[in-house]
C-alpha positions as CSV (number, residue, x, y, z in Angstrom):
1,X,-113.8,-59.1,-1.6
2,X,-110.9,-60.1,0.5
3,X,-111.1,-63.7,-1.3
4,X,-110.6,-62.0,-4.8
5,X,-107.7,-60.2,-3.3
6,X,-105.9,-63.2,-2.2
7,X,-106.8,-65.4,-5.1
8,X,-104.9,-61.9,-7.1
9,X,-102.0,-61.8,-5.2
10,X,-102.1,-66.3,-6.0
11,X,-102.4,-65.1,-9.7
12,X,-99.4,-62.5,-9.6
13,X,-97.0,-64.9,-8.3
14,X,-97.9,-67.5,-11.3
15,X,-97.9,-64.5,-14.2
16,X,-94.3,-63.4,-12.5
17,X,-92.8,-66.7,-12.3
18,X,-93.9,-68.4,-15.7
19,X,-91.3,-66.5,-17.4
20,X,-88.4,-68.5,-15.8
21,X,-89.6,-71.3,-17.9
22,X,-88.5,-69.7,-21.4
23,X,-84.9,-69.5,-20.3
24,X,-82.7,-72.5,-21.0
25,X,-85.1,-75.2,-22.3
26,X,-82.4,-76.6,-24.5
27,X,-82.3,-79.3,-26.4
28,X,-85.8,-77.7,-27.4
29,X,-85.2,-74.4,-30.3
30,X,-87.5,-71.5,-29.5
31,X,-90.3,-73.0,-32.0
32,X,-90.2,-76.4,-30.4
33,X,-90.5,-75.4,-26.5
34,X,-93.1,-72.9,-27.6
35,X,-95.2,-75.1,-29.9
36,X,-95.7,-77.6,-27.0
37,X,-96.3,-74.4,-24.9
38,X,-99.5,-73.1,-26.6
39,X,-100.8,-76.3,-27.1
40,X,-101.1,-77.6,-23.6
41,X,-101.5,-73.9,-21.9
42,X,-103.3,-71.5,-24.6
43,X,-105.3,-74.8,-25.8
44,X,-105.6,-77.4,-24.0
45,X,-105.6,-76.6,-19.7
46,X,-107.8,-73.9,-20.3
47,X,-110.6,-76.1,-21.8
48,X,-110.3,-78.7,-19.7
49,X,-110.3,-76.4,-16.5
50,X,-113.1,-74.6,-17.7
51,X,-115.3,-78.3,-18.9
52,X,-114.8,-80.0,-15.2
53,X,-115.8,-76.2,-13.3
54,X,-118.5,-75.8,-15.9
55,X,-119.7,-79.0,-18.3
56,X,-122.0,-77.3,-20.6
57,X,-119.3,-74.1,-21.1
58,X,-119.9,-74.9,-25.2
59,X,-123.7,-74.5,-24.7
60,X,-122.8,-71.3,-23.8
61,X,-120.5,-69.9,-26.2
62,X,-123.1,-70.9,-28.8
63,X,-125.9,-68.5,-27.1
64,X,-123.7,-65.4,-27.5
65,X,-123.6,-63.2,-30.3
66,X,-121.4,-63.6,-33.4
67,X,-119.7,-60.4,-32.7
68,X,-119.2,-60.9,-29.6
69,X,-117.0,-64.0,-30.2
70,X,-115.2,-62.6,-33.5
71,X,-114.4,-59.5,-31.3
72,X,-112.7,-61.3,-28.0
73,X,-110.9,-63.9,-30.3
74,X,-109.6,-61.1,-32.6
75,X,-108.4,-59.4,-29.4
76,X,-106.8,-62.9,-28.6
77,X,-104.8,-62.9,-31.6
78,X,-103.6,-59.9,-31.0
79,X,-102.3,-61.0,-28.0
80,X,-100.9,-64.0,-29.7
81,X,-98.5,-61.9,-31.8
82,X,-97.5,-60.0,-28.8
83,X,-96.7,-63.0,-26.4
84,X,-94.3,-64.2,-29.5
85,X,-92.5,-60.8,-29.3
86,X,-93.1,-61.6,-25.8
87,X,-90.8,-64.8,-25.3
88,X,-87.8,-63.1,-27.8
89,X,-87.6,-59.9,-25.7
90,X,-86.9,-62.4,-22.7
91,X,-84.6,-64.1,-24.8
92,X,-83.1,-60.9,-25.4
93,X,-83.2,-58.9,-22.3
94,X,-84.0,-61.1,-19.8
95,X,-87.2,-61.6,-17.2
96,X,-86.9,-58.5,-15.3
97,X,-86.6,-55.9,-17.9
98,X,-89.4,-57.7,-20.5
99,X,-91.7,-57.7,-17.9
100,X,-91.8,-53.9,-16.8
101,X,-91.7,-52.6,-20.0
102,X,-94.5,-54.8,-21.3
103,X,-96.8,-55.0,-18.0
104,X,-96.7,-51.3,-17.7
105,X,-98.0,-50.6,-21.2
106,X,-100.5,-54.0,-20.7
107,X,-101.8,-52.3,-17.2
108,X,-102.5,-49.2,-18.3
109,X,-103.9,-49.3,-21.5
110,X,-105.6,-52.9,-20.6
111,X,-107.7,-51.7,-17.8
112,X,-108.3,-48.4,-19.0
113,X,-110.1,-49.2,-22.5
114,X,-112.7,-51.4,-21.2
115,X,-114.1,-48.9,-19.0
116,X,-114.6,-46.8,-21.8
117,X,-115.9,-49.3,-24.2
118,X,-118.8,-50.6,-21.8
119,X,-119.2,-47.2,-20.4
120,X,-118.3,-48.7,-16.8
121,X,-116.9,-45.4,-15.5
122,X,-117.2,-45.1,-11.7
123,X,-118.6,-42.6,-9.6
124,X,-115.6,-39.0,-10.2
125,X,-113.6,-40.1,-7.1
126,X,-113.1,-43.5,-7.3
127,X,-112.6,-42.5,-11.0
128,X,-109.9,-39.8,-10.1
129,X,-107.9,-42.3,-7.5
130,X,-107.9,-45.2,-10.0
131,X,-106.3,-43.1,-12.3
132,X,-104.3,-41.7,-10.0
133,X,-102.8,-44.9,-8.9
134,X,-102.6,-46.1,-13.0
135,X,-100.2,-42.9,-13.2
136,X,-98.5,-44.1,-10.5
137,X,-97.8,-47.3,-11.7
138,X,-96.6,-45.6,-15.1
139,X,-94.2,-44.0,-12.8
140,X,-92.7,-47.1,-11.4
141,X,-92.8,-48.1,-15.1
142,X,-90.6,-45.9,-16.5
143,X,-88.0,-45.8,-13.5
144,X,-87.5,-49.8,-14.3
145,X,-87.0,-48.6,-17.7
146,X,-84.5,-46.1,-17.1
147,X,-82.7,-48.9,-15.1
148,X,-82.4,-51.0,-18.0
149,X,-81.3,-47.9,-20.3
150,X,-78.6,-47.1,-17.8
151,X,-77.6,-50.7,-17.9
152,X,-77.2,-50.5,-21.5
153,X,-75.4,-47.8,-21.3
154,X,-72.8,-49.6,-18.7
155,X,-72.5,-52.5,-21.3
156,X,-71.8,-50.5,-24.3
157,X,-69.0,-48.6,-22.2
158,X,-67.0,-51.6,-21.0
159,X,-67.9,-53.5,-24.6
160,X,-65.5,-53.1,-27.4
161,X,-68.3,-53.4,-30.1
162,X,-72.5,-52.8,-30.2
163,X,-73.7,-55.6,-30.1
164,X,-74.5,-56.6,-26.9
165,X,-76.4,-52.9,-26.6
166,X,-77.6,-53.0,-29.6
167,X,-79.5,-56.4,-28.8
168,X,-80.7,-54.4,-25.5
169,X,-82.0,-51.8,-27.6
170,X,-84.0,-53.9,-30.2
171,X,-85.4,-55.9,-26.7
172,X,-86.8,-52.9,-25.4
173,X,-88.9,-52.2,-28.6
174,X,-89.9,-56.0,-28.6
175,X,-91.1,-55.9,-25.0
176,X,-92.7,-52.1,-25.7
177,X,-94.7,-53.3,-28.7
178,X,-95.6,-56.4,-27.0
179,X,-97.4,-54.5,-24.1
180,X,-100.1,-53.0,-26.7
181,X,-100.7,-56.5,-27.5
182,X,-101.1,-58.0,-24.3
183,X,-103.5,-55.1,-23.4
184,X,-105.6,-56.3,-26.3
185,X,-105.9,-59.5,-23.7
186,X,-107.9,-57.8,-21.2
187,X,-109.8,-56.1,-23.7
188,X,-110.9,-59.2,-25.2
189,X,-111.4,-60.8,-22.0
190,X,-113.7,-58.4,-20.8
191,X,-116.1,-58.8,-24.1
192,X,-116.4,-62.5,-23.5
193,X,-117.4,-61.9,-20.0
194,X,-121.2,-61.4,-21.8
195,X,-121.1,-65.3,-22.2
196,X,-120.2,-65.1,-18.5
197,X,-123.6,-63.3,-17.6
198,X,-125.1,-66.2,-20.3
199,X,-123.5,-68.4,-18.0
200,X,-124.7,-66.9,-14.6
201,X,-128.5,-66.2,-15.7
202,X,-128.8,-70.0,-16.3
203,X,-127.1,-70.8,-12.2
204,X,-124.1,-71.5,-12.9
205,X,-121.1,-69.7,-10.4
206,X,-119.9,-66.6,-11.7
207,X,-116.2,-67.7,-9.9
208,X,-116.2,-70.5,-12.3
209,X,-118.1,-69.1,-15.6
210,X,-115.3,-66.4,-15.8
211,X,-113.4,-69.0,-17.4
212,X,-115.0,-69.1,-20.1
213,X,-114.1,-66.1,-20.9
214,X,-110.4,-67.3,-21.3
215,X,-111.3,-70.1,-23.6
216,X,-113.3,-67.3,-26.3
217,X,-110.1,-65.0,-26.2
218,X,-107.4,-67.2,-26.2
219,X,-108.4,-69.3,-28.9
220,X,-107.4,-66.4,-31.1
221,X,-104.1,-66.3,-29.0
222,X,-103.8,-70.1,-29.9
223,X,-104.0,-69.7,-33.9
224,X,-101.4,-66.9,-33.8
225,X,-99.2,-68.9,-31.6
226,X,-99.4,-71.9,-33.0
227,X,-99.0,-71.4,-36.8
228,X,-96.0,-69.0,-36.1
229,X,-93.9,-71.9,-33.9
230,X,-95.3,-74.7,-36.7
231,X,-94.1,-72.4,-39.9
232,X,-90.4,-72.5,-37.6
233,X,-90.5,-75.8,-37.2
234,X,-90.4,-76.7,-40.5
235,X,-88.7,-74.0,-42.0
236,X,-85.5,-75.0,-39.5
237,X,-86.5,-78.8,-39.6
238,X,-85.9,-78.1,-35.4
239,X,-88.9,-80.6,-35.1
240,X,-86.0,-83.2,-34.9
241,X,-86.0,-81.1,-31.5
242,X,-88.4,-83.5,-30.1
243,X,-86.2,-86.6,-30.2
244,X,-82.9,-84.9,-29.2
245,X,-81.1,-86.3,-26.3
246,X,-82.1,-84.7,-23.4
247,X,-85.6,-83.6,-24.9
248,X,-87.3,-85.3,-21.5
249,X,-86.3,-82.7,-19.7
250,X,-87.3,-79.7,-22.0
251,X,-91.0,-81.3,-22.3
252,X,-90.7,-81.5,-18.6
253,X,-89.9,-77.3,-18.8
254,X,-92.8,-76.7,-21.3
255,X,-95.2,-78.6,-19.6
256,X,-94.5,-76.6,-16.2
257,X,-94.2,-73.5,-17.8
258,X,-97.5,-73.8,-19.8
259,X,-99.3,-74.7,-16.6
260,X,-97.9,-71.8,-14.5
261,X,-98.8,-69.3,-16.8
262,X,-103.0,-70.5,-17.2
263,X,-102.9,-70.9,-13.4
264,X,-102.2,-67.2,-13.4
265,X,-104.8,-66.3,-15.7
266,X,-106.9,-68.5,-14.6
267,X,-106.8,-67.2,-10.9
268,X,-107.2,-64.1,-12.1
269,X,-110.5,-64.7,-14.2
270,X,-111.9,-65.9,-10.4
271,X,-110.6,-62.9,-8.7
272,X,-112.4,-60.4,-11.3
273,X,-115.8,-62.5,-10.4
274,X,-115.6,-61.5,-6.5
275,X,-113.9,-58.0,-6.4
276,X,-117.1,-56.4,-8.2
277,X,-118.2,-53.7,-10.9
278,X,-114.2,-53.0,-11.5
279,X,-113.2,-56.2,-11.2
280,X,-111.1,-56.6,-14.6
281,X,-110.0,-53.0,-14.3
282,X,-108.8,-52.7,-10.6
283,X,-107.7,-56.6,-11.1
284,X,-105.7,-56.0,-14.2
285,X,-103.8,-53.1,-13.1
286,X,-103.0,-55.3,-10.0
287,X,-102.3,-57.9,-12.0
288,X,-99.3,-56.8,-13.8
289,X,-97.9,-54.2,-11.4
290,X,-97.8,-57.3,-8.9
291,X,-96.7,-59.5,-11.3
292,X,-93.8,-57.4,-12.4
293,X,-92.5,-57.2,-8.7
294,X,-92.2,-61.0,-8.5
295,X,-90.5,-61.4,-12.1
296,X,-88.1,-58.7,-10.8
297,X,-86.9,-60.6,-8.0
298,X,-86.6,-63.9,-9.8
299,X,-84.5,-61.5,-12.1
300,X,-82.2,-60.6,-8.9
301,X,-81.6,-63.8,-8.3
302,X,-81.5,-65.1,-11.2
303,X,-78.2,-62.5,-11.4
304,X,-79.8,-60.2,-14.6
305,X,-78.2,-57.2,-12.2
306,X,-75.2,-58.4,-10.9
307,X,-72.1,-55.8,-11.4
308,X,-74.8,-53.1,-12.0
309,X,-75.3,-51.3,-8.8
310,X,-76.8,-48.0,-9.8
311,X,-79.4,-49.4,-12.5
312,X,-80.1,-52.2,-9.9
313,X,-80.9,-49.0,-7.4
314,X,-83.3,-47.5,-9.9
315,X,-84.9,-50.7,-10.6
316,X,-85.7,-51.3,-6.6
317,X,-87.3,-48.0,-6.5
318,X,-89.2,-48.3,-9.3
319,X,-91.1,-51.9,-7.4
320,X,-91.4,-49.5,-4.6
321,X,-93.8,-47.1,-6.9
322,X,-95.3,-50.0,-8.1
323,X,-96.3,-51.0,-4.4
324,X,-97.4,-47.7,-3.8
325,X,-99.9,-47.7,-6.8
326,X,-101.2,-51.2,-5.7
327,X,-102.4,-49.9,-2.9
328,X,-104.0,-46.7,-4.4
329,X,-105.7,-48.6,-6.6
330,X,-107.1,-50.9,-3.8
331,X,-108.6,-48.1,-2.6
332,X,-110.0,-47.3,-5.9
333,X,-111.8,-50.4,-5.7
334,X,-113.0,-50.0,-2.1
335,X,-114.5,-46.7,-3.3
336,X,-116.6,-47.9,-6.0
């Protein structure tokens, strides 16, 4: 179990880094950098990861059920309209506030569902501590929230117009409807985890089979995604993006951000294998609350809170609840 741990904690520092890569990836408009995005990290690594771990993945897919697939792909899609809203509320409001507002709805309802669906409910006091330390993390949620309300209010009092908080305002709703979607993620990832068990009955690794999972749900993702970003392109004509001076350097960005983020997901599909029964539960809650530390100090240094000193207080205390719920869910998991 201490390997699934470790190769979590690897996973959280990819998903809390990945978003420095949709800031300033000019020439490129939003449609072009994210166009390349989801075709070389929603498409493309994760098949190719998942074909040199495990060759015959396709064989696979084709022995589960119809429903099955149609359900974790659907959840996928869902996913893909949320990590569009996903990249704007960055745009809008930066790395640190996007990610606690979306990865504390994501965590909570993301782990939570599944056990209800597949009737995977622990023993009552693992139960009671796991939801304990969700509510905990909720906690820390909504502190790093009232950090960025506060800040808002700071900017519309020394701004001479609205918009500014105004944009902050529509942000927070981006990033707050985003997290349902991104909880539909988890959801579908843990119905395509029966191909998994397809996968394992016939000897294959279950550390390296839980990818497969990724490919079923994010090719929803990938439709969403892509059609979206294509429909831009052309509507703008900001394909000419592509041959813009400077455009090197903004593939360069895409290429690197694409592959950080699958690293993430991809770590954490191996983690789920070897930290048992609630694997994707304990792992996803983890997963973001983790995450969302990391993305918050990127944000401190990438200087989201300078010349904010009180919501900048609020938003250090709310990582410090979000530490403290990591580690009551860890012993959630120990107690299952």
């Amino acid at each position: 179990m201490i390997y699934g741990f470790l190769l979590l904690l690897l996973a959280c520092f990819f998903q809390g880094s990945f978003g420095l890569g949709m800031k300033k990836y000019q020439p490129f408009s939003w449609e072009a950098f994210w166009a390349i995005f989801s075709v070389v990290g929603i498409l493309l690594i994760p098949a190719v990861w998942t074909w040199i771990e495990v060759p015959n993945f396709v064989d696979y897919i084709r022995q589960t059920p119809a429903d099955v697939l149609w359900i974790a792909s659907f959840c996928g899609f869902l996913w893909g309209i949320s990590s569009i809203m996903f990249g704007k509320a960055i745009d809008s409001i930066g790395v640190s506030l996007t990610y606690g507002v979306n990865m504390g709805i994501s965590a909570s309802l993301g782990s939570l569902i599944p056990l209800f669906i597949f009737g995977n409910i622990p023993a009552a006091a693992s139960f009671t501590v796991l939801l304990t330390g969700a509510a905990i993390m909720l906690a820390g949620v909504a502190v790093i929230t009232q950090a960025g309300l506060l800040k808002e209010k700071m900017i519309t009092a020394s701004t001479s117009g609205t918009s500014t908080a105004n944009g902050l305002t529509r942000g927070l709703i981006i990033a707050s409807v985003a997290g349902l979607g991104s909880a539909a993620m988890n959801i579908g990832f843990s119905y395509a985890n029966q191909t998994v068990d397809i996968a394992v009955a016939d000897g294959t690794a279950k550390i390296s089979a839980s990818l497969i999972s990724w490919v079923i749900t994010l090719s929803g993702g990938f439709i969403a995604n892509i059609a979206y970003a294509l429909i831009l392109l052309i509507k703008n004509r900001t394909y000419k993006d592509y041959i813009a001076k400077g455009a090197g350097t903004a593939y360069a960005k895409a290429f690197i951000t694409a592959l950080v983020w699958f690293l993430a997901l991809g770590f954490y599909a191996k983690a789920t294998a070897l930290l048992g029964p609630l694997g994707s539960v304990v792992g996803w809650l983890v997963f973001n609350g983790l995450a969302l530390i990391i993305s918050n100090a990127w944000g401190l240094k990438d200087g989201e809170w300078k010349g904010f000193a009180a919501p900048k207080r609020l938003l250090l205390w709310g990582n410090a609840i979000l530490i403290l719920s990591w580690i009551v869910v860890g012993i959630a998991n120990s107690m299952a």
